[in-house]
C-alpha positions in Angstrom: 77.3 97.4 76.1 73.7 96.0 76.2 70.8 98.0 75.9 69.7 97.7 79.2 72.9 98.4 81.0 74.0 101.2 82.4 76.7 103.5 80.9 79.9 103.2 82.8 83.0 106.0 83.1 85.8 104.2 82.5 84.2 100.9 80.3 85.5 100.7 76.3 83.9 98.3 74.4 86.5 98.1 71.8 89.3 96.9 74.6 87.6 93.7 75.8 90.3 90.7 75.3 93.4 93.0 75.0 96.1 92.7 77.4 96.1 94.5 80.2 99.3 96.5 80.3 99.0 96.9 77.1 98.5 101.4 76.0 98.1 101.5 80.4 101.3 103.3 80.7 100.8 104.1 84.4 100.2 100.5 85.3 103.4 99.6 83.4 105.3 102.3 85.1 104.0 101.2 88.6 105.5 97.2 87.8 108.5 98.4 85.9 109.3 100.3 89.4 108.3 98.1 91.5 110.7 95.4 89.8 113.6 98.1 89.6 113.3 99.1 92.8 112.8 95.3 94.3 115.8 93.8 92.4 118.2 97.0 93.1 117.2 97.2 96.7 118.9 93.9 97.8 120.8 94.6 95.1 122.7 97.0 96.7 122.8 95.4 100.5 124.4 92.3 99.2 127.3 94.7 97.6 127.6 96.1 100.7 128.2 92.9 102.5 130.8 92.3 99.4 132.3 95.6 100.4 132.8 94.7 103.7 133.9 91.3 103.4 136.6 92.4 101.4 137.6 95.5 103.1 137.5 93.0 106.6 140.0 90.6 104.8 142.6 92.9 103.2 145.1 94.0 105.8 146.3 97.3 103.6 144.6 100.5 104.1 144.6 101.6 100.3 143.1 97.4 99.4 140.5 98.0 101.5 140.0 102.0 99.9 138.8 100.3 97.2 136.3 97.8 98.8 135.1 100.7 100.3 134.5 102.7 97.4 133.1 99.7 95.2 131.7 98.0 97.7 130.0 100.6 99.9 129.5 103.6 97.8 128.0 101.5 95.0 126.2 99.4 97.2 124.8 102.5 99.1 124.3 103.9 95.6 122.1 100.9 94.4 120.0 100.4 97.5 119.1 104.3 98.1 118.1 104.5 94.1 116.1 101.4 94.5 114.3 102.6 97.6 113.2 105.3 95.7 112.3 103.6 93.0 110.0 101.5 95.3 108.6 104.3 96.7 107.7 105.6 93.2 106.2 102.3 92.5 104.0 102.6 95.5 102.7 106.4 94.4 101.9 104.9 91.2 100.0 102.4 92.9 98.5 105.0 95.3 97.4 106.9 91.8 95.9 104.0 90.1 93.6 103.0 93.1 92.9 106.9 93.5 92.1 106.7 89.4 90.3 103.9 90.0 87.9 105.2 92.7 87.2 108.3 91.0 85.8 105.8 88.3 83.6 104.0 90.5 82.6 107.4 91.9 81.4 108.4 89.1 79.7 105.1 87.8 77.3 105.7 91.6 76.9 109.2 90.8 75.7 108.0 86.9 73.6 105.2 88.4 72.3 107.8 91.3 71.4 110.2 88.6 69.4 107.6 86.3 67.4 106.5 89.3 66.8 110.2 90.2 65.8 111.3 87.1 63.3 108.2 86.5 61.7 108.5 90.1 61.4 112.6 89.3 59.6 111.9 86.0 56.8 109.3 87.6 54.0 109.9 89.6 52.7 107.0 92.3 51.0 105.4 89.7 54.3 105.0 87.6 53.0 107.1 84.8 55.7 109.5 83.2 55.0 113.5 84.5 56.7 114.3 81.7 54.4 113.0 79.4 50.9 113.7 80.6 49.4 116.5 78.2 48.7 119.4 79.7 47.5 122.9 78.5 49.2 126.5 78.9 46.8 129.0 80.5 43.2 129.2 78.4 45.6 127.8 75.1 44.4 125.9 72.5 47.5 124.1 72.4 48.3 120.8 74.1 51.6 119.9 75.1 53.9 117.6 77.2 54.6 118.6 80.5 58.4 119.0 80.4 57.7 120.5 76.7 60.7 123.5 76.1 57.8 125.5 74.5 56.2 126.1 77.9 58.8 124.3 81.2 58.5 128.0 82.4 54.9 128.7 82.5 53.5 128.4 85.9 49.4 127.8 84.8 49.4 124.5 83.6 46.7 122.6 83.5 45.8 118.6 82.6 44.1 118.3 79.4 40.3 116.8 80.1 38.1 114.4 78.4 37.6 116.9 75.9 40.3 117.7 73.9 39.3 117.6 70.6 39.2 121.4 69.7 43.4 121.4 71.2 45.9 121.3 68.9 49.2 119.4 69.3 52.5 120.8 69.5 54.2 120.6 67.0 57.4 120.6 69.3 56.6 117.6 71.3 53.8 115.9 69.9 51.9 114.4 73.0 49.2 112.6 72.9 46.4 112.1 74.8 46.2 109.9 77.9 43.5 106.9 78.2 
């Protein structure tokens, strides 16, 4: 991360370059799935069809008992459980773009607060509030502006051209503006 770039919410530096279903276990669940349940879904129609075409062929009720059992519960078997596990490949999915928007939420709401805090702490002239000395009441202390020393005091007032009997805080050590 460069100096001048933002912070981001879901950014490691140390990860750049390594694999990416590598320590992502909820991508790797979603493929390993998604693969399950797309090889077992046909999977189980084509033993089915095998089920049927030997059930169709055998002329013996108890020969085609067991086509229907092999062939149909089995196949029935493999194509509900790989249904599901498609479906639970596509929640994953749904929770990793969910995960993923939540991280570019956040990254707006970071970039949204920088920008809000800068524009707060400038005046039209682009000088920082924050900075600009200022003096508590009839004090003979100057201070920043958003000093923690006096951020509650109401009667602040800009320090003039003379400021040479004021003190400096020791706090927040402003200094005087030109």
């Amino acid at each position: 991360m460069t100096a001048t770039s933002l912070p981001r919410v879901g950014e490691s530096s140390s990860r750049s370059g390594v694999a990416p279903l590598k320590d992502n276990y909820y991508a790797l669940l979603q493929v390993v799935l998604f693969w399950a349940g797309a090889i077992m879904l046909p999977l189980g129609i084509v033993v089915i069809i095998l089920g049927w075409y030997g059930a169709s062929k055998s002329p013996y009720q108890w020969d085609q008992l067991s086509y229907v059992i092999s062939g149909g519960m089995l196949g029935l078997g493999l194509t509900f459980v790989g249904g599901f596990l498609y479906f639970g490949a596509w929640l994953a999915r749904i929770a990793a773009d969910g995960r993923e928007s939540s991280k570019r939420l956040a990254d707006t709401l970071l970039v949204l607060a920088e920008v809000t805090a800068t524009n707060a702490r400038t005046d039209e002239l682009g000088h920082d509030v924050g900075a600009i000395p200022v003096v508590a009441g009839d004090g003979t202390t100057m201070h920043r502006r958003d000093c923690a020393l006096i951020a509650h005091r109401e009667d602040l007032t800009p320090v003039g051209e003379s400021n040479a009997h004021l003190t400096v805080c020791r706090v927040c050590r402003p200094t005087a503006r030109r």
